[in-house]
C-alpha positions as CSV (number, residue, x, y, z in Angstrom):
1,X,54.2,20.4,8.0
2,X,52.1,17.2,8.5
3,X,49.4,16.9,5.8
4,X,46.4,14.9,7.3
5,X,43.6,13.5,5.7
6,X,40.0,13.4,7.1
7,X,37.3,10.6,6.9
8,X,33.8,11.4,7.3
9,X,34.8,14.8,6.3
10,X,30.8,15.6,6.7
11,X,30.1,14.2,9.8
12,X,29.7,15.8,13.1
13,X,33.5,14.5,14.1
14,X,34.5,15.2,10.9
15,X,33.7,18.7,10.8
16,X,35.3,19.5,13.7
17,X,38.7,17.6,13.2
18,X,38.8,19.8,9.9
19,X,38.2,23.0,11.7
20,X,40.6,21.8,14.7
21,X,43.4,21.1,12.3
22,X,42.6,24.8,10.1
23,X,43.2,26.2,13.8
24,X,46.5,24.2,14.5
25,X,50.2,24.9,13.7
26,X,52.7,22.3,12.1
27,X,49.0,20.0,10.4
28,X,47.3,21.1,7.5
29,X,44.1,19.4,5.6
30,X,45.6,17.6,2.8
31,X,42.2,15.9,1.6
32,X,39.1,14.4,3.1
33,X,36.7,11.8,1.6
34,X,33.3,10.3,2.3
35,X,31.7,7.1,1.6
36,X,30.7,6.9,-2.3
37,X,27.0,7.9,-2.4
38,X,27.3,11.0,0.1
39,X,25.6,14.1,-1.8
40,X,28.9,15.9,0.3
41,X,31.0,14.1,-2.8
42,X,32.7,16.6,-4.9
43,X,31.6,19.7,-2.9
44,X,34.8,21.5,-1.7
45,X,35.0,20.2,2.2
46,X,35.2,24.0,3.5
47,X,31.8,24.6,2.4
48,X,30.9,21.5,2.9
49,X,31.5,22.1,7.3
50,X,31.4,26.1,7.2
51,X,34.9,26.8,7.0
52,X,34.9,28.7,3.4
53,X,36.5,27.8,0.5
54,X,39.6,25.8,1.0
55,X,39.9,24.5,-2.4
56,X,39.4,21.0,-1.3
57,X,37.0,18.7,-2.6
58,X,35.8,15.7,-1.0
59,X,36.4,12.2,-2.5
60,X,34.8,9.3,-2.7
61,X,37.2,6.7,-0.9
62,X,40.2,6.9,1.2
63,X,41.9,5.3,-1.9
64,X,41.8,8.4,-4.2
65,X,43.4,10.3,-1.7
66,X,45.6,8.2,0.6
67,X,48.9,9.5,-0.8
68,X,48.3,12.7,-0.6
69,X,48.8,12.8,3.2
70,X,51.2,11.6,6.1
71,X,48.7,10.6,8.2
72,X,44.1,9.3,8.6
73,X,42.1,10.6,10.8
74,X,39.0,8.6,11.1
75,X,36.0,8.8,13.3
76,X,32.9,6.8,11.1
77,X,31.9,3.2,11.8
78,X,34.2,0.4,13.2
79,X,33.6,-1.6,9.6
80,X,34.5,1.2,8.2
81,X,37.3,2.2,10.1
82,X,38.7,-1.7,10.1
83,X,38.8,-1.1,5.9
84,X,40.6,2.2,5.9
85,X,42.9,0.7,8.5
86,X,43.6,-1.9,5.7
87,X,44.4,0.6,3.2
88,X,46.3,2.3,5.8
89,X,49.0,-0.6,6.3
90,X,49.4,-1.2,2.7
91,X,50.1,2.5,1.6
92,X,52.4,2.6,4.8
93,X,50.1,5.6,6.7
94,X,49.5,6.3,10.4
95,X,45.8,6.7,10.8
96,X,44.2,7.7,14.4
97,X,40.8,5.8,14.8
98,X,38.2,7.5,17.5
99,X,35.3,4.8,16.2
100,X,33.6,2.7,18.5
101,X,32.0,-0.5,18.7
102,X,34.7,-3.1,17.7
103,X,34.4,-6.3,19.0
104,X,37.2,-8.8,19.8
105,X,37.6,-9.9,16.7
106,X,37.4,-6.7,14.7
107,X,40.4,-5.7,17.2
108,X,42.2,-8.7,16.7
109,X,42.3,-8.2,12.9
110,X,42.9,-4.5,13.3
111,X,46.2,-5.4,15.7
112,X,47.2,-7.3,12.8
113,X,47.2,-4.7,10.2
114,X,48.9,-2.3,12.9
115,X,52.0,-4.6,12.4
116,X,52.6,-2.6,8.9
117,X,51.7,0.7,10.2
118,X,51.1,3.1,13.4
119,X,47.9,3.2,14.5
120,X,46.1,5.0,17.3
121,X,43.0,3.7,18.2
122,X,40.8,4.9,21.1
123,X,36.9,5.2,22.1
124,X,37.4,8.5,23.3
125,X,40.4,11.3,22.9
126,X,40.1,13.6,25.6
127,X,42.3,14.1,27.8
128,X,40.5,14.8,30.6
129,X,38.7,11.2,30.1
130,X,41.8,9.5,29.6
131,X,42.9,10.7,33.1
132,X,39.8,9.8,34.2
133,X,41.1,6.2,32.8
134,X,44.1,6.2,35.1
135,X,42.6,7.4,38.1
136,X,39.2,5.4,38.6
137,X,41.8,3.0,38.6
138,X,44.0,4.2,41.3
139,X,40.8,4.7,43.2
140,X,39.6,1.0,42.6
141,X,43.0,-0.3,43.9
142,X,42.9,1.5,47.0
143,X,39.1,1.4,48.1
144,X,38.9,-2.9,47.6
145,X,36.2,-4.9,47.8
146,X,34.5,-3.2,50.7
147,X,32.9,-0.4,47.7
148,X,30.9,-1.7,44.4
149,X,31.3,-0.4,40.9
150,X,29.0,0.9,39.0
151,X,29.5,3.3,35.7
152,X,26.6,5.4,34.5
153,X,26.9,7.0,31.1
154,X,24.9,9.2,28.4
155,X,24.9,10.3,24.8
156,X,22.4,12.3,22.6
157,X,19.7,10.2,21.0
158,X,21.5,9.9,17.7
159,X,24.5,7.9,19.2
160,X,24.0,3.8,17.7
161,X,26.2,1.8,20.2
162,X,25.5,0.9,23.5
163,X,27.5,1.1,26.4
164,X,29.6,3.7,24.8
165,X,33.1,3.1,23.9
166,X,34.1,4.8,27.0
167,X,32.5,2.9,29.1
168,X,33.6,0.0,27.9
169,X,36.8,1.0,28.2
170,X,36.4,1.9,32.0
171,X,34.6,-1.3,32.7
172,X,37.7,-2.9,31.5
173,X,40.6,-0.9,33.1
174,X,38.3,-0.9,36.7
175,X,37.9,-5.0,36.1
176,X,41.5,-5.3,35.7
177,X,42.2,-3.0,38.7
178,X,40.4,-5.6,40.7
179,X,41.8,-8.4,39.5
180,X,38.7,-9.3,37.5
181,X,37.9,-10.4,33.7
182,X,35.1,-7.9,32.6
183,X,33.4,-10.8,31.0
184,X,33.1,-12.3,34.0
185,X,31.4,-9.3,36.3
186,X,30.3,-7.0,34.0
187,X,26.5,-6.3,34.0
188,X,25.1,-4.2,31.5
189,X,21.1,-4.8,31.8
190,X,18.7,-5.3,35.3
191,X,15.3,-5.7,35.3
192,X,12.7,-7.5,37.3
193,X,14.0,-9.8,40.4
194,X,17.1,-10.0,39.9
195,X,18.9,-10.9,43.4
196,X,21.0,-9.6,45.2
197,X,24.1,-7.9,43.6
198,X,27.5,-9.9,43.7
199,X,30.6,-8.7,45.2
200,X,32.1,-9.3,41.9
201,X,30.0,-7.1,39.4
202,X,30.7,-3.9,37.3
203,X,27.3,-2.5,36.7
204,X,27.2,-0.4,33.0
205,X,24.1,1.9,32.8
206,X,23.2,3.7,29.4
207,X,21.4,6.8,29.3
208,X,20.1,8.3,25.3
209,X,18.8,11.6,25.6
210,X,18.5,14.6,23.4
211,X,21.7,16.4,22.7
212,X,24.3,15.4,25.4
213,X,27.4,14.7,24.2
214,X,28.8,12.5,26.2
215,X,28.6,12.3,30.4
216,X,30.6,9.5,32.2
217,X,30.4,9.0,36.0
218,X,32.2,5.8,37.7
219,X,30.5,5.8,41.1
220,X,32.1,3.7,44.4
221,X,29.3,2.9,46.7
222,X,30.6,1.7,50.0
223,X,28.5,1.3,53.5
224,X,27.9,5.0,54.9
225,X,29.5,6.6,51.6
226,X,30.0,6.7,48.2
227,X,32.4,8.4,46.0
228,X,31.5,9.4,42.2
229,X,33.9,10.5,40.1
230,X,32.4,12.2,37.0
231,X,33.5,13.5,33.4
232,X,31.6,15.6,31.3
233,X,32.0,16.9,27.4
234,X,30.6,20.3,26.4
235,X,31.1,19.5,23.0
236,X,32.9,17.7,20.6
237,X,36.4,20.0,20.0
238,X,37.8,18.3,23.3
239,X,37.7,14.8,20.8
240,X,38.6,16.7,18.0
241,X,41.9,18.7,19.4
242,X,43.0,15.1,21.2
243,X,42.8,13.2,17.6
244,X,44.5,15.7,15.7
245,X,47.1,15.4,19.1
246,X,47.4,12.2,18.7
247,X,47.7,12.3,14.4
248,X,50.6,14.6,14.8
249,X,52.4,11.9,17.6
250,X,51.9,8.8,15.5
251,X,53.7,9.9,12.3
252,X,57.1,9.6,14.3
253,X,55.9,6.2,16.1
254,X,56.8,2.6,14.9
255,X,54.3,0.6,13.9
256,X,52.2,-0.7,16.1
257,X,48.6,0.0,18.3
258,X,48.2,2.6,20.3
259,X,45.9,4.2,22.4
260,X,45.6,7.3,23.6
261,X,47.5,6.7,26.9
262,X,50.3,6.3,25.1
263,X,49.8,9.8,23.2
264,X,49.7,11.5,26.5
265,X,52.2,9.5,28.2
266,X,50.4,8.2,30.7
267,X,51.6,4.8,31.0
């Protein structure tokens, strides 16, 4: 049995996760935590995100608990998520990260700490996205230069970054399906006279609104026709079922980063 321990136990992930991993055979819920001056603190976590009483309190950092479990499940705030990766390679536990909002060099450190110990990391773990992932760029490779990119994507009004990790993350697989560096072509922002759009250009579009929790549509537009490929989340267990997926993969793996391609085996 695979004993995980959850961060943000009393976040909207975090909730889920716990319930997803209450509902799953072969992982239980070893221990959660939160940061230190969360009124969730030493509440039992079942009350805490409406699962009963499961006996479990929640601590106050990932180093009271970390060696109670096999294996980190963390969905809070990249900074956060780079620290607990930290502690994660020097107690020698996998950890799957679903945060977002790392730049370069936050990933550049957290590859380095992934040289002591398997880590997944990945803006977004459903599956049906991360087909999406492989076939936008199947369609990018065939379709050429003759159709433009442009990705269009929305969150509820709580969400803090902007694009979303997704996003992102399509921008760069469709720019590397063409051949491009997303630095380069990607344009995340258009207002006033702007010109004419390159050839070469990814066009990002954000979209905050009320409760959605998470739309992504990569649209082709060619002369005469268009083709829009779209994904959309009904709610957040999709995320939750893929982390706790990909937490019950990553405590047979070497170390190393991962992503969640690699959990589904779509390379």
């Amino acid at each position: 049995m695979i004993k995980a321990i959850v961060a943000g136990a009393a976040g909207r992930m975090g909730g889920r996760i716990i319930k997803t991993i209450l509902e799953t055979d072969g992982i239980e819920l070893a221990a959660s935590f939160e940061r230190a001056d969360h009124p969730a603190v030493g509440k039992d976590v079942g009350e805490v995100v409406g699962a009963g009483n499961l006996g479990i309190l929640v601590a106050s950092s990932l180093e009271d608990v970390v060696e109670k479990g096999d294996v980190i499940i963390d969905f809070t705030h990249f900074k956060a998520s780079l620290r607990h990766l930290e502690i994660a390679s020097t107690y020698k536990r996998p950890i799957v990260i679903g945060s977002t909002g790392f730049g370069e060099s936050d990933l550049e450190q957290a590859r380095k700490y992934a040289e002591n110990v398997p880590c997944v990391l990945a803006p977004n773990m459903s599956v049906g996205v991360n087909v999406l992932f492989k076939i936008v760029a199947e369609v990018a490779k065939y379709l050429g230069d003759g159709f433009d990119i442009e990705i269009i994507e929305a969150h509820h009004h709580h969400k803090k970054d902007a694009p979303s990790g997704t996003a992102m993350k399509l921008a760069e697989v469709l720019a590397e399906a063409r051949g491009w560096k997303l630095s380069d072509v990607g344009v995340f922002c258009r207002h006033g006279m702007i010109g004419e759009r390159k050839k070469e250009e990814i066009g990002v579009q954000t979209i905050r609104a009320g409760d959605i929790v998470g739309e992504h549509t990569v649209l082709f537009g060619g002369i005469g026709e268009r083709i829009e490929v779209t994904h959309k989340a009904h709610s957040r267990d999709n995320f939750a079922r893929g982390a706790v997926r990909a937490a019950m993969w990553i405590v047979n793996q070497p170390n190393g980063m991962y992503d969640m391609q690699d959990v589904l085996g779509l390379r």
